[in-house]
N, C-alpha and C positions, 0 to 999 in steps of 0.2 A: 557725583562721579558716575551714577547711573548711566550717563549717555556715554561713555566709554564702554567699545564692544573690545572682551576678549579676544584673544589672536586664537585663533585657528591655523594651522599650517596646511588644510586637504585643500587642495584644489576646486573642490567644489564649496568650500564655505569662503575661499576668499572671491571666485567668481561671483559670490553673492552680495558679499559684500563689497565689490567693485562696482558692479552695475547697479547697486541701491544709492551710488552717489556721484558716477562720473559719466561724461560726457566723451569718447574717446573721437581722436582725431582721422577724417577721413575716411571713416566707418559709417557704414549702413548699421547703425546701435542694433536694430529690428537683426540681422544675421548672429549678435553675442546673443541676444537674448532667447532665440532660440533656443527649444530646450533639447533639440539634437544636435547642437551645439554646431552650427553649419560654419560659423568664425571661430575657430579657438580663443581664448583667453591667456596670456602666456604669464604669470604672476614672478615675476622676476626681481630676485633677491639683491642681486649683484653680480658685477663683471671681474675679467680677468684677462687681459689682453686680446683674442680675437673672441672669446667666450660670454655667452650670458647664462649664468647661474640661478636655476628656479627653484623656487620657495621650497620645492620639495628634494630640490637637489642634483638635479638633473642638470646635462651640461648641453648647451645647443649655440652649434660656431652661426655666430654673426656674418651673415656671407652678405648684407648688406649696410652694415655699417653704420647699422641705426641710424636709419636715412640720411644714409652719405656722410656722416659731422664725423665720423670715428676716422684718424687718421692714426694712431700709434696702438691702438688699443686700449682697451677699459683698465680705468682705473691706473692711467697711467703713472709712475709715481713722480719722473720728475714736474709733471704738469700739477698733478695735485700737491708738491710741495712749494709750489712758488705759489698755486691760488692762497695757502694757509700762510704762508710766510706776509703777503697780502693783506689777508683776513683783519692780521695783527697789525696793520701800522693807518691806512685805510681802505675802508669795504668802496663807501659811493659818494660822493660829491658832484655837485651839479657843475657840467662845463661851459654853461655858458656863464663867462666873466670869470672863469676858475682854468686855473690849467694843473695837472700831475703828471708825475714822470711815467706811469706805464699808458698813457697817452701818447703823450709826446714821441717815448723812443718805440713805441708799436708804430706808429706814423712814420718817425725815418725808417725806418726797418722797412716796412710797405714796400716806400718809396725806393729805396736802394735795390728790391729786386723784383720788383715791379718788369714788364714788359718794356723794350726801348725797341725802337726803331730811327735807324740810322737817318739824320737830317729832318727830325720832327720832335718839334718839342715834346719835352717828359714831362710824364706825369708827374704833378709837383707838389699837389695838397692832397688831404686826408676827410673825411667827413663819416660818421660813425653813426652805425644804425643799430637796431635791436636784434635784427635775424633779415635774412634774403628778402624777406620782398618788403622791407622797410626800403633796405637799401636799394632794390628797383625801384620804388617811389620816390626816393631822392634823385637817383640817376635822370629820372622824366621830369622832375621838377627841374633839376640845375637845367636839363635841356631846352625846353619852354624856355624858361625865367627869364635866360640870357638872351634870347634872342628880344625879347618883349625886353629888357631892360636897353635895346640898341635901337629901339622904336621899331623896330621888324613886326607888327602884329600878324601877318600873314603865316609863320611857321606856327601852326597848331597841331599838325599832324604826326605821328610814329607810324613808323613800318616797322612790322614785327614777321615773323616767318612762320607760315602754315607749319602746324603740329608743335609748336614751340609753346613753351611754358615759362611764365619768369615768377609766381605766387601767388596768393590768394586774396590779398587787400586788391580792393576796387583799381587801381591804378594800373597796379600790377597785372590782376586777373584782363582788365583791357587788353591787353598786348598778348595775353595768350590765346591759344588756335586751339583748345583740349575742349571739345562741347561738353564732354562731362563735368566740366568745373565751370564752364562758361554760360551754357545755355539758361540755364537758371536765372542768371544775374546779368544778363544780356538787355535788359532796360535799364539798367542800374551805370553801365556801361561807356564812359569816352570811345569816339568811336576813331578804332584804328584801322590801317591799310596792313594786309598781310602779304607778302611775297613768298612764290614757291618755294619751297623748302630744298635743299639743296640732298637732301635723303638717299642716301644709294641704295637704299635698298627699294627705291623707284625707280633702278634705272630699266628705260628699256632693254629690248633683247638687244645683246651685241656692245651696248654701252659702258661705258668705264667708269668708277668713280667721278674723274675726275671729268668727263664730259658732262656728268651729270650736273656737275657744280658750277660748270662757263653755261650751261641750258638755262639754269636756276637762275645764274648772274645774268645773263642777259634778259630773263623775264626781270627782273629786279630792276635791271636799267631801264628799261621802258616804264615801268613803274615811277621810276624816280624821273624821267620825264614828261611825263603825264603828269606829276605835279609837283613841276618844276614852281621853288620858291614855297613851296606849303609847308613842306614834311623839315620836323626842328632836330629828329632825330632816327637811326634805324637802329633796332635793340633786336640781339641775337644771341645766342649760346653757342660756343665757339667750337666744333668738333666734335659735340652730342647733344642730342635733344633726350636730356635726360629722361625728365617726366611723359615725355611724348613715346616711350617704348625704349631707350636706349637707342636711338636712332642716330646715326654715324653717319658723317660727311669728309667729304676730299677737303683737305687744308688748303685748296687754291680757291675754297668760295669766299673764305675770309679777306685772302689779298686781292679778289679784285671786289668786296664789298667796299672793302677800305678803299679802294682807287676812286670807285663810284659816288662817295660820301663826301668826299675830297673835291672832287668833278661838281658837286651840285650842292657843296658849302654845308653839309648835315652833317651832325655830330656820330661818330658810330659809339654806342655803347654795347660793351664785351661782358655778358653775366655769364663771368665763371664763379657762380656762387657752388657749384657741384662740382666742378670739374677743373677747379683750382688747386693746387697746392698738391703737385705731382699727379694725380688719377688718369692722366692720358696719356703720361709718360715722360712730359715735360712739366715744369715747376707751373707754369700756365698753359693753357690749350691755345691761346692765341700766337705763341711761339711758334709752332710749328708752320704758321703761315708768315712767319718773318714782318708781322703786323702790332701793332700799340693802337689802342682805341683811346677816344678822346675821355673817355668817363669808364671805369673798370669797376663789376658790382665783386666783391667777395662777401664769404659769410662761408656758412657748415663748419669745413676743417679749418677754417681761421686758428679755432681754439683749440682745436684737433677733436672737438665732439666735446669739450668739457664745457662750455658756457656759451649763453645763446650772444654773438656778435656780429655786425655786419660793416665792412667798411668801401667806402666810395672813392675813387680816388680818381681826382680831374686834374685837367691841366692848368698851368698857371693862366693861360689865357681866360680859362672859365673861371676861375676865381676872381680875377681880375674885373668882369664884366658885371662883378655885384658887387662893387668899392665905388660907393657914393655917398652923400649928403645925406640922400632920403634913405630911411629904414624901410619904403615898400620896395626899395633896388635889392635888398637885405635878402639872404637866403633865412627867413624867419622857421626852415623847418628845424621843427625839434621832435627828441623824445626825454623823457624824463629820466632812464636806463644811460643817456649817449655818453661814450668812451666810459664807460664804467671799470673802475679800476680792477678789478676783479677777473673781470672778461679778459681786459687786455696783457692783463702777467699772464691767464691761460696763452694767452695768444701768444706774447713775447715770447717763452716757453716751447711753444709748438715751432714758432719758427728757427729755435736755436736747434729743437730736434732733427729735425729736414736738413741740418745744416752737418751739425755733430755726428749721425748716425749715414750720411752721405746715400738720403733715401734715396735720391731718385735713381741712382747708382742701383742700388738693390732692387728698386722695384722694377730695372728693367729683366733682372733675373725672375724676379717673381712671374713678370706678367708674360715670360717665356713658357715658364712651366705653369701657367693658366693656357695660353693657347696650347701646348704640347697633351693638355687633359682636355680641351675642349676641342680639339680634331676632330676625334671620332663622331661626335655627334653630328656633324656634317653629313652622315648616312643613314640618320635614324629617319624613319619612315614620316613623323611627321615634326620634322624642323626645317623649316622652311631658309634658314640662313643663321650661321653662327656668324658674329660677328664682333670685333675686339682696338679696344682705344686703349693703350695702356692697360691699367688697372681694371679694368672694366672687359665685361666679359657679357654678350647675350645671344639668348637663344629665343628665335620668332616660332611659335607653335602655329600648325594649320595641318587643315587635313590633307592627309598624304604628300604634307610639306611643299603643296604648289601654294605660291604667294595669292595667287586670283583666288585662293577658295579657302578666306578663315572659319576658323569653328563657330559656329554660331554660339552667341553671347551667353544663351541660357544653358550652356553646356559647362559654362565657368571652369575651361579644362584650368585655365591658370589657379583657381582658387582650390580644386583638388589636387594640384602638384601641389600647395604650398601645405596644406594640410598633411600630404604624405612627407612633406619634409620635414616637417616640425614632428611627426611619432618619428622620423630618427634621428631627431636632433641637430636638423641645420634649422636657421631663420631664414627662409628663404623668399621672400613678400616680393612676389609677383606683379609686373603691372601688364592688369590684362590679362592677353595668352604670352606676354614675352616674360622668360627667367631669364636673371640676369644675377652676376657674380659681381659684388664692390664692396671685400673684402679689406679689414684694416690693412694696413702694411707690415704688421707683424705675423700674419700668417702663413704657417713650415706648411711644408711639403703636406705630414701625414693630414693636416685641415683641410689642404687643397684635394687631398686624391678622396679625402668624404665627402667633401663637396659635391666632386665630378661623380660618384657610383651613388651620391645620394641622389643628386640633381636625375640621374636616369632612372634611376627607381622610381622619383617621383612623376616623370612625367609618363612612363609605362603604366603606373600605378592610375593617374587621370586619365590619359585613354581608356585602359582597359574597364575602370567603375562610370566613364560615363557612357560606354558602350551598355551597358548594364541595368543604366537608370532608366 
């Protein structure tokens, strides 16, 4: 029993003993390791509805929702009574040549509030991944497969949109436009078409959201005839580029993507793996453009942040295009996790909450009193644009708040805001120079006004020390 180390509860003994054996995600390790500590270390004990609870005791609101999965709150109890209720009858069974009911009724379920648009078939099947960019890798596969199972070998290509992100496996990471996750891996890489980004906060002077998004679409459309009969599929996140800054689009680039898709026979696939399941303001972001996509990626609040899940859901047609004789017609993708029963009672769970607690109802009360605290900041000297989708809330830092002139990189004002946040107790993980607010849906009033006096503290707090450095 030697090799068992004592518990320690100081901050700095479990620092030490974190980093003598993990590998953390999305981190520069070389910034924790530091021994002036330039990345905090957060050792966190336990949650408590929008709270995380550290080893020492300390309480620090979750203003991002442990990357986006938290939709009720930690430690929810009716989600974690149905996982145990679960636990006991069974944990996991393989689905392929198996079926179980929290399968099964998470799949109708899906499907019954799934996205429709009037005089297009619905989506009508289910396919179940590990986490988000499993299921962007299925999305590209069923895309491909089906055209190549109709002797089409010519549709090889995806259009994906400048600054867009869809995950980090090879498949995935193709389709994204973020060079800090791409350029590295950029030989490793299928090679995609990327279309402008529909972004308003590109527009020019005088511009509208919504001009900016028929500009976009119509660079799109010459795209999409320039290689007319190639492209199998266009993959987009519908209403925010989340990982790309919180970046926000007019809801009319989604209807005429969809018109243009339709126009030159491409499938559109909708990854609301983030900004699904209420966060924009609607139960899906595609909603708001009065659109249904052929292939829909979900994942994060599937489970409402309690177990990692991803599910796909196509239309009968595409299902249909892979019912033959030969097992190479076969959609042979698997994982060894898929429809695990476990995940999907969280899941089943989550969706009965959104349903019973009449979230989206509330959250548009919420994300009122999120824009009513995030006004002000419209006049701070250097916030270049606040800007707000539902649930979601951000703020673009630059100096003296003109868009043409960001802070330069090595000034990391983003990574001194979030360190000023964390000594007073929000989580507040920055991407880049952009803060941003995606706070569970159980957060009152008094979370949200710390939020807003924390969030100014912090970014006064990084101007003013890198003015200093």
């Amino acid at each position: 029993m030697d090799h068992i180390i004592a518990r320690d509860d100081t901050a700095a003994a479990w620092r030490e003993r974190d980093l003598a054996v993990l590998w953390h995600p999305c981190t520069q390790m070389r910034e924790h390791l530091d021994p002036a500590g330039t990345l905090p270390l957060l050792p966190v004990e336990r949650g408590e509805g929008a709270w995380l609870i550290g080893r020492d005791g300390r309480r620090y609101l979750d203003a991002i929702s442990s990357w986006w999965t938290n939709l009720f709150g930690h430690a929810e109890p009716r989600i974690a009574a149905a996982i145990a209720r679960q636990a006991t009858t069974l944990e996991h069974v393989i689905l392929a040549g198996v079926s179980h009911a929290p399968a099964v009724e998470l799949a109708e379920k899906l499907l019954s509030i799934a996205p429709r648009e009037a005089g297009r078939e619905p989506l009508a099947k289910v396919f179940y991944a590990d986490n988000g960019s499993a299921g962007v890798e299925v999305a590209l596969k069923m895309a491909f497969h089906w055209f190549r199972n109709r002797g089409i070998d010519g549709r090889t290509k995806f259009i994906a949109l400048d600054n867009g992100y869809h995950g980090e496996t090879l498949g995935a990471l193709a389709v994204g436009d973020i060079p800090l996750y791409r350029r590295v891996y950029a030989p490793l890489l299928a090679e995609a078409m990327f279309a402008p980004s529909p972004d308003a906060y590109l527009c020019e002077e005088g511009e509208t959201p919504a001009q900016r998004a028929h500009r976009a679409a119509d660079a799109l459309s010459e795209l999409l005839e320039r290689h007319a009969g190639e492209v199998c599929a266009l993959i987009l996140e519908p209403r925010v580029q989340c990982a790309g800054g919180m970046r926000m689009h007019d809801p009319a680039y989604l209807k005429r993507a969809r018109e243009l898709c339709d126009a030159h026979g491409v499938f559109l696939i909708c990854d609301e793996i983030a900004v699904g399941f209420g966060r924009t303001g609607t139960l899906f972001a595609s909603e708001q453009s009065g659109v249904q996509p052929d292939l829909l990626c979900l994942s994060k609040g599937l489970t409402g942040g309690a177990l990692p899940l991803a599910a796909v859901l196509a239309t009968q047609s595409i299902y249909d295009g892979f019912l033959d004789v030969s097992r190479e017609k076969a959609f042979l993708h698997s994982h060894s996790y898929t429809g695990n029963p476990l995940a999907c009672a969280a899941a089943l769970a989550s969706m009965a909450i959104l349903e019973q607690d009449d979230v989206i109802v509330r959250n548009g009360d919420t994300s009122q009193r999120m824009a009513t605290l995030a006004a002000p900041f419209a006049d701070h000297p250097h916030v270049a644009d606040v800007r707000q989708a539902g649930m979601i809330v951000a703020f673009e830092l630059t100096r003296r708040g003109d868009k043409r002139t960001p802070f330069d990189a090595g000034a990391r004002i983003g990574l001194r805001a979030y360190r000023a946040a964390l000594e007073r107790g929000v989580l507040l993980r920055p991407l880049g120079d952009v803060l941003y607010w995606m706070p569970p849906y159980c957060v009152d009033d008094d979370a949200l006004q710390l939020l807003a006096d924390t969030t100014r503290a912090a970014i006064d707090h990084a101007i003013e020390e890198a003015a200093c450095a």
